[in-house]
N, C-alpha and C positions, 0 to 999 in steps of 0.2 A: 697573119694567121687567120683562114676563114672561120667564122662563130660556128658551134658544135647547135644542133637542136636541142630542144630542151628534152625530147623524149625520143629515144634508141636502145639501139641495143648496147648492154656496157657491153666493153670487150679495155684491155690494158692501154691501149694505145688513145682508145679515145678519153678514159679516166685522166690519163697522162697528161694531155691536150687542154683538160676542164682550167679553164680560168675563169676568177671571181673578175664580173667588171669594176671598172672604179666607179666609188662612191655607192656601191653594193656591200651591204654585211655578212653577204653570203649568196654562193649559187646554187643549183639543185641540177643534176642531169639523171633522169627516171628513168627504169628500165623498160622497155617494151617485154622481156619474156616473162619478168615479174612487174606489173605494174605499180605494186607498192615500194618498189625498193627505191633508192636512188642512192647516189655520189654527193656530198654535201661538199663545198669548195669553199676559205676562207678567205679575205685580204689578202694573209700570208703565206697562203697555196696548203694548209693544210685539209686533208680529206678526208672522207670517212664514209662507212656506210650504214646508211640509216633506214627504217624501213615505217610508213604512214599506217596506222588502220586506227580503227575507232571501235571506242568501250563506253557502255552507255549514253551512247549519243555525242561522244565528244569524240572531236578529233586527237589522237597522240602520236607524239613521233619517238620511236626510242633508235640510239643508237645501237649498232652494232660490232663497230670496230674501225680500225683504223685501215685505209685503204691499204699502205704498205707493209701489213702486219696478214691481213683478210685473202683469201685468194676469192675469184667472183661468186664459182660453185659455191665453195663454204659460203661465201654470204646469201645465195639467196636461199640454201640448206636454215638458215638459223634464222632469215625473215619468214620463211612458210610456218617453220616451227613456233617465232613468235605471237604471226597471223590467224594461228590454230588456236594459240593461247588467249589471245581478244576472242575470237569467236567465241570460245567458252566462257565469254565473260573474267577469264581472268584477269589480272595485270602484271605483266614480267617484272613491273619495277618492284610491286610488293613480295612477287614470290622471289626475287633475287637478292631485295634486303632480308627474308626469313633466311633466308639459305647463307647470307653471309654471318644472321648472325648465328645460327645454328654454329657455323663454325669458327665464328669467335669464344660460343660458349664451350664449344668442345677443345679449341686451343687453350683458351683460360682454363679448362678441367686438368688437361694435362702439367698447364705449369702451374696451376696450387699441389698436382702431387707432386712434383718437382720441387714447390717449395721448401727451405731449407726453416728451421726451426727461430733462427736468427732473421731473417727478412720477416716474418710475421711477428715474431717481438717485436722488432723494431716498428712495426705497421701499430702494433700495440701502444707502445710509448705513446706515439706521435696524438693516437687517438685519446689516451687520459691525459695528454697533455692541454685539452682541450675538451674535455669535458668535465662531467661533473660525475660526483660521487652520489647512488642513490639510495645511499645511507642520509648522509646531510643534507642535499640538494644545493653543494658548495663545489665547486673546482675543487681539484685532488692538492691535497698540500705539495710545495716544494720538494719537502723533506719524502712526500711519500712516491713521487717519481723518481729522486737519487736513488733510493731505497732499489727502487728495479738498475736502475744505472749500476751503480755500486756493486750489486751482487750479481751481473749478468758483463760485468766487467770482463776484457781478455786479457787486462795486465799487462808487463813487460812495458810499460814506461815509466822511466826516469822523475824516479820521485822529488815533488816539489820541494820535501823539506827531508832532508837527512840521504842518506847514500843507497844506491839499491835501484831497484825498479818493484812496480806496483805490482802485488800478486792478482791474478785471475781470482775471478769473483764462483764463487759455488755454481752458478748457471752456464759460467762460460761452455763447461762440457758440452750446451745443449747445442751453440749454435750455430757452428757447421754442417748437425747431421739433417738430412732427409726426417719427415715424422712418419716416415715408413719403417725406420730403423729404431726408432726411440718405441721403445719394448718394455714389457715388464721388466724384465730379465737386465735391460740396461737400466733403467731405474732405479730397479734394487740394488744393484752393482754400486749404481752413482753414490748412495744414499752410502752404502758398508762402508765404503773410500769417504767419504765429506766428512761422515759424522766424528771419524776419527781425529781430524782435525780441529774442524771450527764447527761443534753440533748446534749451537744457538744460532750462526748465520745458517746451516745448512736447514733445518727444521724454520726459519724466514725464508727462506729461498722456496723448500716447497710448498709453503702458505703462499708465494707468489704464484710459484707454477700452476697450483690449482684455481687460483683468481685468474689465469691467464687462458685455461683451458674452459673455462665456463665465457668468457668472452669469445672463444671461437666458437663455443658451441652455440650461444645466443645470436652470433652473427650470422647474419642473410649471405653472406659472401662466402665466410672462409667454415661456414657450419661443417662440409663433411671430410675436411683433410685431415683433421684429429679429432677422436674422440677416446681418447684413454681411458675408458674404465677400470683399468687396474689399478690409478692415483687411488681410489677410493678401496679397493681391496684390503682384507686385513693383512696379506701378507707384505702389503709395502705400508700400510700405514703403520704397523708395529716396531719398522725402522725406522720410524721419525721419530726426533729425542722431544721428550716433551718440551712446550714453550717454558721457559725457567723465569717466575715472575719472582724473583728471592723476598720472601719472606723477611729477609737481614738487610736488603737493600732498602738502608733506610738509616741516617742519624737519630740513634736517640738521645733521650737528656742527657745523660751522663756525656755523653760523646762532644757537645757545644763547645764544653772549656778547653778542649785539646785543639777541635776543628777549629776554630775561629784563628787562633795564634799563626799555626800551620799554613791557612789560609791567609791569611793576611802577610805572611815573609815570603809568599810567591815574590820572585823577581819579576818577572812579568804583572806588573801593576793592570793593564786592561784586565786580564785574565781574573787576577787576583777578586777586582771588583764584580766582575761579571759573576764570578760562582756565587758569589757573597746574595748578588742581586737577586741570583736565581733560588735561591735557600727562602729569602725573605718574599718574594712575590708568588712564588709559586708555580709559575708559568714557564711554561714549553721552553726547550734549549732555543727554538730558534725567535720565536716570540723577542726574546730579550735580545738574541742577538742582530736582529736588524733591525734596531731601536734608534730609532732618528733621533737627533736633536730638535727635529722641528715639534716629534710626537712630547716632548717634555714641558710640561705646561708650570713654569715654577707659579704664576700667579693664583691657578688653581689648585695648584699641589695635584696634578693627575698625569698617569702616564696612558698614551693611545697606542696601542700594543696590537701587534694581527692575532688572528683569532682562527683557529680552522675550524668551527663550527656561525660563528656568527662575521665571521671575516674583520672586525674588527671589534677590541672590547676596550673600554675606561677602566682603569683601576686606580687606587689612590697610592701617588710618591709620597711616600710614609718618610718621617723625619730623617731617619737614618740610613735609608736608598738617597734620599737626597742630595747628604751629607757626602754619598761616595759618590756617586755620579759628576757634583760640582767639582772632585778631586780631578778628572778624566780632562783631558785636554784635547782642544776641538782641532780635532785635524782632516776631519770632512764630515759629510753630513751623517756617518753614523756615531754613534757614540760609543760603541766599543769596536773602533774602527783598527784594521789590522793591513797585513800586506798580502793576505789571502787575494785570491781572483776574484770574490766577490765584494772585499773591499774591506768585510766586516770581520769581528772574530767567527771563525768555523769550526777550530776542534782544539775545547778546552781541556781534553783528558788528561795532557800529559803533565799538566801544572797541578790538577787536582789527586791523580794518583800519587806523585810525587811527594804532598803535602798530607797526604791520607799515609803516605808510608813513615815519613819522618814523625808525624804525630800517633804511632804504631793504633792506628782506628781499622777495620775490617774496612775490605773492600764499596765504595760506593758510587754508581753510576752518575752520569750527569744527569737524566730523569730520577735520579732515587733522590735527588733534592728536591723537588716536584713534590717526592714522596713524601718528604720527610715535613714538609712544610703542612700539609694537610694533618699528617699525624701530629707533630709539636700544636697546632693548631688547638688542636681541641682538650691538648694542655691548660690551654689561655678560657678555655670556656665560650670557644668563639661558635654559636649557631653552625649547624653543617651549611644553610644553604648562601649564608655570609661567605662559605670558606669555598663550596662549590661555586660562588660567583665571580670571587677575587680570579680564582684558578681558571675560570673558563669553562668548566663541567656545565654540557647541556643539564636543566633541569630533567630530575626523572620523575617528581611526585607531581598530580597533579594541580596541587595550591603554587607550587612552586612554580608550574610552568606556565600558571593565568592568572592568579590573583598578586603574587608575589611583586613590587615593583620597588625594590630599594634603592635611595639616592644615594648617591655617589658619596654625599657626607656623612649616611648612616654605616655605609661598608668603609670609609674612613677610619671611624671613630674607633672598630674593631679590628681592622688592619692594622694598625696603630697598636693596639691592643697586644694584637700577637707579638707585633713586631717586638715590643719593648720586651713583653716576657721572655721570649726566645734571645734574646738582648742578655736579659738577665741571669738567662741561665748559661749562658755563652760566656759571663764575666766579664760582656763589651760595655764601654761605657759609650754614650753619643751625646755629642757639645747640643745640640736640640734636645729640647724641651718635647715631650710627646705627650698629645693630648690623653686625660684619662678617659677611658668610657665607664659606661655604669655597668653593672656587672649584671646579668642577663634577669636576676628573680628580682630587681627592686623594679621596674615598672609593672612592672604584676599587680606586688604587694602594694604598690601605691592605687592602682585602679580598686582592688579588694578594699580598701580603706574609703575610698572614695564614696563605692557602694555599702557598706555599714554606717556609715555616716549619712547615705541620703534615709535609709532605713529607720535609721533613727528618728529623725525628724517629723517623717509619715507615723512615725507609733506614738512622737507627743500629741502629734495636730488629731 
């Protein structure tokens, strides 16, 4: 085949003809009636058309298209056009990337309205699951992403424990609709139908909802596909059932010598100890329930417990946690380890309700022993910030939150304290011995004493 010149006129037959020589990375055949244009040829015979000119002094070459795609006219139609574009100083490559993405942003405009309520919760999840809370400047608890799981559930699976399938969670309504369709009008609707049901999950659900729409509004992304100002209206916030913090949720004294008995004939021995523990320590349902064995220090009598404000906190294994804990038998690394999916125990209600009915006591949640431990607390004459420390309460007074520094032996000595009293009034007996403390006005009266006495001394000299 004779060699084509390097410079002609293109026409199809000689594009056709164009071969790369060997040991060439490429060929070029230039047009005579456009001098910038040319045919670019590979090793592997693919071609193309390309066209040379120069912007600020540099040479560039941009492509044009692909020869078997290109007809000749169109190509030198879109190299003059290019050609015109360098002379003004422009550059097709930068105005071709604004123009693509002009219309990636306008395709992404269309499907964030397209988006469904459900794909941006879920974008949600994903993002608290990984970030932090800036309230505490801590990762979001466990407990408080299930919390969105749970109630944005769609139900209809096959319940782990007992017969049935899982009900839809209050949100599920939201998340196949468009947020083009979620309305006041559906809202309100949502709200008349939930609260009739379940009003304390539905009134959390929409304390979610509103946490979820202030994160779309704050986001650079998804700020203008919702912004619902009617959540905040009187006429839909007036169907939200108030948050129920009961007043009565909460053992008092009287109530000890029935709970304890009750509590203690659970069949379920984990469970049994685990309520017991969580009455006596204070701390958060899941704090206790993902209690290692490794976190139980019997040499220092301390248990290492998680913490959602300071991620992990010390507190003291008081004689009679102790006592139930060495009862619990090791059968992996948690200590009140169960057959749950998470290994540990996960929902002690139905042992504690059960035990609260046979012992005919009012209703009382698994936090209202939380509750009750702080109230019985100050039975015992135990300091508030002794009791806000055991429990894990960020300090609010300001001595409390910079001068305060109490050892682990001094919160001991009053943890103890309670323990036994609550002990006492429960008509529990415990084979340990529990240290006494001194009761809060004799270091006082001893410093007072101290200083009359030094007073003295200065009035004979």
């Amino acid at each position: 085949m004779t060699a084509l010149p390097n410079r002609t006129q293109l026409t199809n037959k000689r594009i056709a003809d164009l071969l790369c020589p060997a040991g060439k990375l490429q060929a070029f055949l230039w047009d005579t009636e456009l001098p910038r244009l040319a045919v670019r040829c590979t090793p592997k015979g693919k071609k193309t058309f390309i066209v040379s000119g120069e912007l600020h002094g540099k040479t560039i070459r941009l492509t044009i298209g692909d020869c078997s795609t290109w007809q000749i006219q169109s190509a030198r139609q879109e190299a003059r056009k290019l050609l015109s574009m360098l002379d003004r100083g422009e550059d097709p490559r930068s105005v071709a990337k604004a123009q693509a993405e002009a219309h990636y942003q306008e395709r992404a405009a269309i499907a964030m309205k397209e988006m469904t309520f459900g794909e941006a919760w879920q974008i949600y999840l994903n993002e608290l699951s990984v970030s932090v809370s800036p309230k505490t400047k801590k990762p979001y608890s466990k407990r408080y992403i299930k919390d969105h799981e749970r109630l944005s559930a769609r139900g209809g699976i096959k319940k782990a424990r007992g017969k049935g399938e899982t009900t839809a969670g209050p949100l599920a309504s939201f998340l196949d609709q468009q947020f083009s369709s979620i309305t006041a009008d559906f809202v309100q609707t949502w709200l008349k139908e939930e609260v009739k049901r379940r009003p304390t999950n539905t009134a959390h659900a929409f304390r979610l909802l509103r946490a979820f729409t202030s994160w779309l509004s704050s986001s650079e992304k998804y700020h203008d596909i919702w912004q619902p100002n009617f959540l905040n209206q009187v006429g839909t916030l007036k169907l939200v059932p108030p948050s129920e913090t009961d007043e009565l949720d909460c053992l008092q004294v009287d109530h000890l010598p029935k709970w304890f008995p009750a509590v203690q004939q659970i069949a379920n021995k984990t469970q049994s100890v685990y309520l017991q523990v969580l009455l006596l320590t204070g701390a958060r349902r899941e704090e206790i329930a993902e209690l290692r064995w490794q976190d139980v220090d019997p040499k220092t009598l301390t248990l290492l417990i998680g913490d959602k404000v300071d991620g992990k906190r010390r507190i003291p294994l008081t004689p009679f946690v102790k006592d139930l804990i060495d009862e619990l038998p090791r059968q992996s690394e948690w200590v009140f380890s169960s057959k749950s999916a998470s290994g540990h125990i996960a929902e002690p209600r139905s042992g504690h309700n059960k035990a609260l009915a046979n012992a005919g006591l009012p209703h009382v949640t698994i936090n209202g022993l939380r509750r009750s431990f702080s109230t019985l607390a100050e039975w015992a004459e135990a300091p508030a910030g002794i009791i806000a420390q055991i429990q894990g309460h960020k300090p609010s007074a300001l001595v409390e939150k910079h001068y305060k520094r109490r050892s682990i032996d001094l919160i001991r000595r009053w943890h103890t304290k309670i323990e036994n009293w609550i002990l006492t009034e429960g008509k529990v007996s415990c084979s340990s011995t529990p240290e006494k403390s001194p009761p809060p006005a004799e270091r006082p009266r001893q410093h007072a004493k101290k200083r009359t006495t030094i007073r003295n001394r200065e009035q004979k000299k």
